[in-house]
PDB file of N, CA, C and O in Angstrom:
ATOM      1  N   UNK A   1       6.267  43.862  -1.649  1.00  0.00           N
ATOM      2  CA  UNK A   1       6.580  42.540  -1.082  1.00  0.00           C
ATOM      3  C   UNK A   1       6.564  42.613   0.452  1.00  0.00           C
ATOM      4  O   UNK A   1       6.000  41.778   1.158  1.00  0.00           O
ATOM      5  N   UNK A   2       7.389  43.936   1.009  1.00  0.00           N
ATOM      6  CA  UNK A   2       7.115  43.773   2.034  1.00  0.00           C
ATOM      7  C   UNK A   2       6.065  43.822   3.091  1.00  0.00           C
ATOM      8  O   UNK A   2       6.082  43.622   4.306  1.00  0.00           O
ATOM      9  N   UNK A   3       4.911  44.236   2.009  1.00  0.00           N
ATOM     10  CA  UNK A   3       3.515  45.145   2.857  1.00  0.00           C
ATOM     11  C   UNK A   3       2.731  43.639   2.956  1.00  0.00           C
ATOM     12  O   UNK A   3       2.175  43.233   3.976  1.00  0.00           O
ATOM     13  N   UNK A   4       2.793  43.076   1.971  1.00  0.00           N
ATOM     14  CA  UNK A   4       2.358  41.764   2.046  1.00  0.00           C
ATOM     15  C   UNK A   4       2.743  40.543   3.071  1.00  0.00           C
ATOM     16  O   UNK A   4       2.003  39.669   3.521  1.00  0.00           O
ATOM     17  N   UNK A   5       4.185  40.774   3.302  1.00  0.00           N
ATOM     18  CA  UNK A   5       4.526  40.172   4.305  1.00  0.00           C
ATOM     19  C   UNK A   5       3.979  40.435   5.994  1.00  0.00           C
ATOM     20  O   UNK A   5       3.743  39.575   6.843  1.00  0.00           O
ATOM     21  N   UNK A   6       3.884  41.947   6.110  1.00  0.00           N
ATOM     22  CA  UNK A   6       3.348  42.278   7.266  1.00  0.00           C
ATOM     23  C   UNK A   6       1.707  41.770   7.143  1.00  0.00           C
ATOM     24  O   UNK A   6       1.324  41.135   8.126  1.00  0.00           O
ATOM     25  N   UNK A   7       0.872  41.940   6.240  1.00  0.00           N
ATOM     26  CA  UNK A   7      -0.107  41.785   6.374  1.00  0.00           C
ATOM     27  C   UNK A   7      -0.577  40.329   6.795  1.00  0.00           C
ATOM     28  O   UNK A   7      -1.494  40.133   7.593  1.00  0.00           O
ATOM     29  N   UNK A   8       0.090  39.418   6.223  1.00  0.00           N
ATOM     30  CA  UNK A   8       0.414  38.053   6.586  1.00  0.00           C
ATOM     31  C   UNK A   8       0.011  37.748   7.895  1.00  0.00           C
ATOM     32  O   UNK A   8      -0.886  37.063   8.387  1.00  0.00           O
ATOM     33  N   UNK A   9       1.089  38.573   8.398  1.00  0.00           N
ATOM     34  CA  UNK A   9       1.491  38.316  10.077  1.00  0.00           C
ATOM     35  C   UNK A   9       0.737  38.395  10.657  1.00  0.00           C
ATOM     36  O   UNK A   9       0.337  37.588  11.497  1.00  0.00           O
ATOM     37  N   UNK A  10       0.032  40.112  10.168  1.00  0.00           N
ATOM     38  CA  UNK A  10      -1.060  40.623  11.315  1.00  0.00           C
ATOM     39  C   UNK A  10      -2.435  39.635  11.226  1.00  0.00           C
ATOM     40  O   UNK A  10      -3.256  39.419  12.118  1.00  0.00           O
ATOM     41  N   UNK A  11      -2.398  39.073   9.745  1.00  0.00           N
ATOM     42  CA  UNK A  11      -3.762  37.881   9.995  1.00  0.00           C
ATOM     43  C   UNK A  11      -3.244  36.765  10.513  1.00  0.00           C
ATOM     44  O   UNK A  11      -4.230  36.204  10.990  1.00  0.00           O
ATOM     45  N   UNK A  12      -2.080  35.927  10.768  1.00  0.00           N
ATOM     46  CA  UNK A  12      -1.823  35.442  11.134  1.00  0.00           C
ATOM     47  C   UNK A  12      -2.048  35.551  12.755  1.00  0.00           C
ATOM     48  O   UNK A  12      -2.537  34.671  13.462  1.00  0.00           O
ATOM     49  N   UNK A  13      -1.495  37.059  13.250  1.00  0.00           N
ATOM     50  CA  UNK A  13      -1.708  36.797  14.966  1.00  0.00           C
ATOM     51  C   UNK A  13      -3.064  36.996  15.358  1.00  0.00           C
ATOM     52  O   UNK A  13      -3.383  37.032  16.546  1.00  0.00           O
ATOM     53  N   UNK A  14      -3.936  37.135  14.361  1.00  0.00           N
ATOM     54  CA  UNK A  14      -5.234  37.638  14.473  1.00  0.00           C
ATOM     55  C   UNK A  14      -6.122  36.305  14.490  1.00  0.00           C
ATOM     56  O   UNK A  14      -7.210  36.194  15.054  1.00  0.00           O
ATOM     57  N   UNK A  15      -5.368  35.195  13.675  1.00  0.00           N
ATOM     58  CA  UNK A  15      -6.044  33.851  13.769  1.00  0.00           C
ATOM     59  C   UNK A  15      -5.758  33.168  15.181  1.00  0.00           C
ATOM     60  O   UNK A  15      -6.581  32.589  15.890  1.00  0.00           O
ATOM     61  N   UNK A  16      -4.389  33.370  15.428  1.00  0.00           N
ATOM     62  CA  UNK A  16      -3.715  32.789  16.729  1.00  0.00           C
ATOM     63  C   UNK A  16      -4.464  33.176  17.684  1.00  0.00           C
ATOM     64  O   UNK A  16      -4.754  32.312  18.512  1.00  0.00           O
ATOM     65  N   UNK A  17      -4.927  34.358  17.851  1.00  0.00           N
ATOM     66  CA  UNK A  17      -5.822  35.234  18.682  1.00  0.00           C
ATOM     67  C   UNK A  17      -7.153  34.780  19.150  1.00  0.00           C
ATOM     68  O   UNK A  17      -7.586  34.471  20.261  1.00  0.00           O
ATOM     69  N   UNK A  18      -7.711  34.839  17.866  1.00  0.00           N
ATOM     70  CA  UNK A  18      -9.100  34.240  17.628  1.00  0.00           C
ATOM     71  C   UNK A  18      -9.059  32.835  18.738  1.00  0.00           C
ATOM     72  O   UNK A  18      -9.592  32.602  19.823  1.00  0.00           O
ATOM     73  N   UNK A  19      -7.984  31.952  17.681  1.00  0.00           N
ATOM     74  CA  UNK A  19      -8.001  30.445  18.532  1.00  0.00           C
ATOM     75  C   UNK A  19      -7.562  30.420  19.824  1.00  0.00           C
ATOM     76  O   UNK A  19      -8.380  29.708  20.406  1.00  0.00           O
ATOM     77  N   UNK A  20      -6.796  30.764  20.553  1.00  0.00           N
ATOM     78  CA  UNK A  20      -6.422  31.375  21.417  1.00  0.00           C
ATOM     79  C   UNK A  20      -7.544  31.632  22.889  1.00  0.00           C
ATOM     80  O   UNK A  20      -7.497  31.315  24.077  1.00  0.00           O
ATOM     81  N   UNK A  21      -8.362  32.266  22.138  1.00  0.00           N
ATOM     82  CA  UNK A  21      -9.467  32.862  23.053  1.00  0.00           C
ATOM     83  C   UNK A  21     -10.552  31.921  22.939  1.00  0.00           C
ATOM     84  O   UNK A  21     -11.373  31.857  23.854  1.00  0.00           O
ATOM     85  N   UNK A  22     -10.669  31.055  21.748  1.00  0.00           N
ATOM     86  CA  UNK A  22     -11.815  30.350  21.798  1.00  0.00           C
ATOM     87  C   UNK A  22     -11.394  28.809  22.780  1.00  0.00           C
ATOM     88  O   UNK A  22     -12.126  27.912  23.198  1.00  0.00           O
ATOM     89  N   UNK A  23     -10.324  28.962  22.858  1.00  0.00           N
ATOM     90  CA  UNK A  23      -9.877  27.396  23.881  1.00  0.00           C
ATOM     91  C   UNK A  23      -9.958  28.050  25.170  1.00  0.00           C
ATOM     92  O   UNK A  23     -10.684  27.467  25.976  1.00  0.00           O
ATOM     93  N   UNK A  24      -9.267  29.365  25.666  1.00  0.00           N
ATOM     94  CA  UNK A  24      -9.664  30.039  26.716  1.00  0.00           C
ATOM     95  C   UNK A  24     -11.234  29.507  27.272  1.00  0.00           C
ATOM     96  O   UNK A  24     -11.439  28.839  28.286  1.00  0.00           O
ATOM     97  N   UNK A  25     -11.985  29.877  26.557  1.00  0.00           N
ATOM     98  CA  UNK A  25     -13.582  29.883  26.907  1.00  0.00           C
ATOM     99  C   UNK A  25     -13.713  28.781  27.093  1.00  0.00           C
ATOM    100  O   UNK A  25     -14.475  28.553  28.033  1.00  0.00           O
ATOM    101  N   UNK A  26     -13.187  27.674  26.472  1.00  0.00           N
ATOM    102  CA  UNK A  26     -13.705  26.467  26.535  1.00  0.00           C
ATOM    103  C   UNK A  26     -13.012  25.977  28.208  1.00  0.00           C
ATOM    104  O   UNK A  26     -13.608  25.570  29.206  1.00  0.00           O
ATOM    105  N   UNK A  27     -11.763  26.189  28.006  1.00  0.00           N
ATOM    106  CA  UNK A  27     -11.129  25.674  29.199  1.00  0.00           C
ATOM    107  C   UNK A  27     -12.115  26.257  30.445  1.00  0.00           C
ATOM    108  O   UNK A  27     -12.405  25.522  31.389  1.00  0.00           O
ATOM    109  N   UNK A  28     -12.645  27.775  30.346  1.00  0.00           N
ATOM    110  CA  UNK A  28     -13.049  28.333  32.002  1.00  0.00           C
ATOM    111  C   UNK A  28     -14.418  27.192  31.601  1.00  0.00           C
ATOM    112  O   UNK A  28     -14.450  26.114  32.196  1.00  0.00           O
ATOM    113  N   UNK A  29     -15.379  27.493  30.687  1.00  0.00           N
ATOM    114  CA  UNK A  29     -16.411  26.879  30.873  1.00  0.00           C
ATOM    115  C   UNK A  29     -16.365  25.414  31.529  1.00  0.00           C
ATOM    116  O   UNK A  29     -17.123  24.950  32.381  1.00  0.00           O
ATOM    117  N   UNK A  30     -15.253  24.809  30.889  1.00  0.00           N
ATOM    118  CA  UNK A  30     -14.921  23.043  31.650  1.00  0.00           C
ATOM    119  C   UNK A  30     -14.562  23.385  32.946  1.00  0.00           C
ATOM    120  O   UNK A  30     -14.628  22.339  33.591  1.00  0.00           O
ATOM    121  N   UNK A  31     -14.062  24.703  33.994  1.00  0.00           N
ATOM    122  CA  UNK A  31     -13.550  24.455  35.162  1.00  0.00           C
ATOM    123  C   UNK A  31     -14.792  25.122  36.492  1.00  0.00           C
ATOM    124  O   UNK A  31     -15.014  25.013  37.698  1.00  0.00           O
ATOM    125  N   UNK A  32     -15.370  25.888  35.168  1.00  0.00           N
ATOM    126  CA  UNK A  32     -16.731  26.333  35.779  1.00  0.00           C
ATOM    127  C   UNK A  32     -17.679  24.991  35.726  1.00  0.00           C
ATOM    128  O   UNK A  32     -18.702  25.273  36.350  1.00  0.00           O
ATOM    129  N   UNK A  33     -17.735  23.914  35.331  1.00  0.00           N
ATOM    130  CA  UNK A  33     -18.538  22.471  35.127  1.00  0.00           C
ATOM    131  C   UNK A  33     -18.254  22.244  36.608  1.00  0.00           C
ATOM    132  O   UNK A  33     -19.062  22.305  37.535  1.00  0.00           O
ATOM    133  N   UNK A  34     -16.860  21.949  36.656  1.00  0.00           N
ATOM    134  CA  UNK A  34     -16.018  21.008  37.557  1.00  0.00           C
ATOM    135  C   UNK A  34     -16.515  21.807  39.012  1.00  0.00           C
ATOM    136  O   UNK A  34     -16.776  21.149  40.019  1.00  0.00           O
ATOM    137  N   UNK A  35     -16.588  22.971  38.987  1.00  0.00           N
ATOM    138  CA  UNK A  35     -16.264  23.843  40.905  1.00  0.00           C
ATOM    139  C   UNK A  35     -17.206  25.082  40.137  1.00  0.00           C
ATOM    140  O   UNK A  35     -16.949  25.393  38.975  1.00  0.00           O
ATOM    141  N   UNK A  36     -18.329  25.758  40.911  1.00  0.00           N
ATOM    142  CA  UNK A  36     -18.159  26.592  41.117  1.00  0.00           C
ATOM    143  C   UNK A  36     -17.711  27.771  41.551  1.00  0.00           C
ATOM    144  O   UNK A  36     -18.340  28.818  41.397  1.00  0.00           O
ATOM    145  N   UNK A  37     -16.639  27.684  42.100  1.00  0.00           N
ATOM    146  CA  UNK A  37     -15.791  28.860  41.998  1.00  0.00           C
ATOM    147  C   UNK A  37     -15.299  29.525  41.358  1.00  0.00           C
ATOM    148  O   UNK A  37     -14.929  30.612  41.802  1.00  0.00           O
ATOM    149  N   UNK A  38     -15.029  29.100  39.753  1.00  0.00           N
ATOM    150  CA  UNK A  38     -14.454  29.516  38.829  1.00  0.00           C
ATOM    151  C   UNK A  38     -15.701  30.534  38.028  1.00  0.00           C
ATOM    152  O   UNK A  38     -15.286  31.556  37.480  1.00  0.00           O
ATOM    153  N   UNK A  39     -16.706  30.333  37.993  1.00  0.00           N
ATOM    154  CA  UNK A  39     -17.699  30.576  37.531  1.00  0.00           C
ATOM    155  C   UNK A  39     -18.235  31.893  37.777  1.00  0.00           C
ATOM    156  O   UNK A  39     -19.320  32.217  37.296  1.00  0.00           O
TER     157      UNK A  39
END
């Protein structure tokens, strides 16, 4: 029960992660639009 519970988690922070990083990208790419400086 409990191995299951950890495993949970770790896909859980692994999704958070994923999404996480994919709004990252999106956000620099929108500030790299706006200014090159960011870019």
């Amino acid at each position: 029960m409990r191995r299951n519970l950890a495993i949970a988690a770790v896909i859980a922070v692994s999704i958070a992660f994923a999404i996480g990083c994919v709004e990252i990208d999106s956000v620099r790419a929108k500030n790299a639009e706006a200014s090159p400086i960011y870019a």
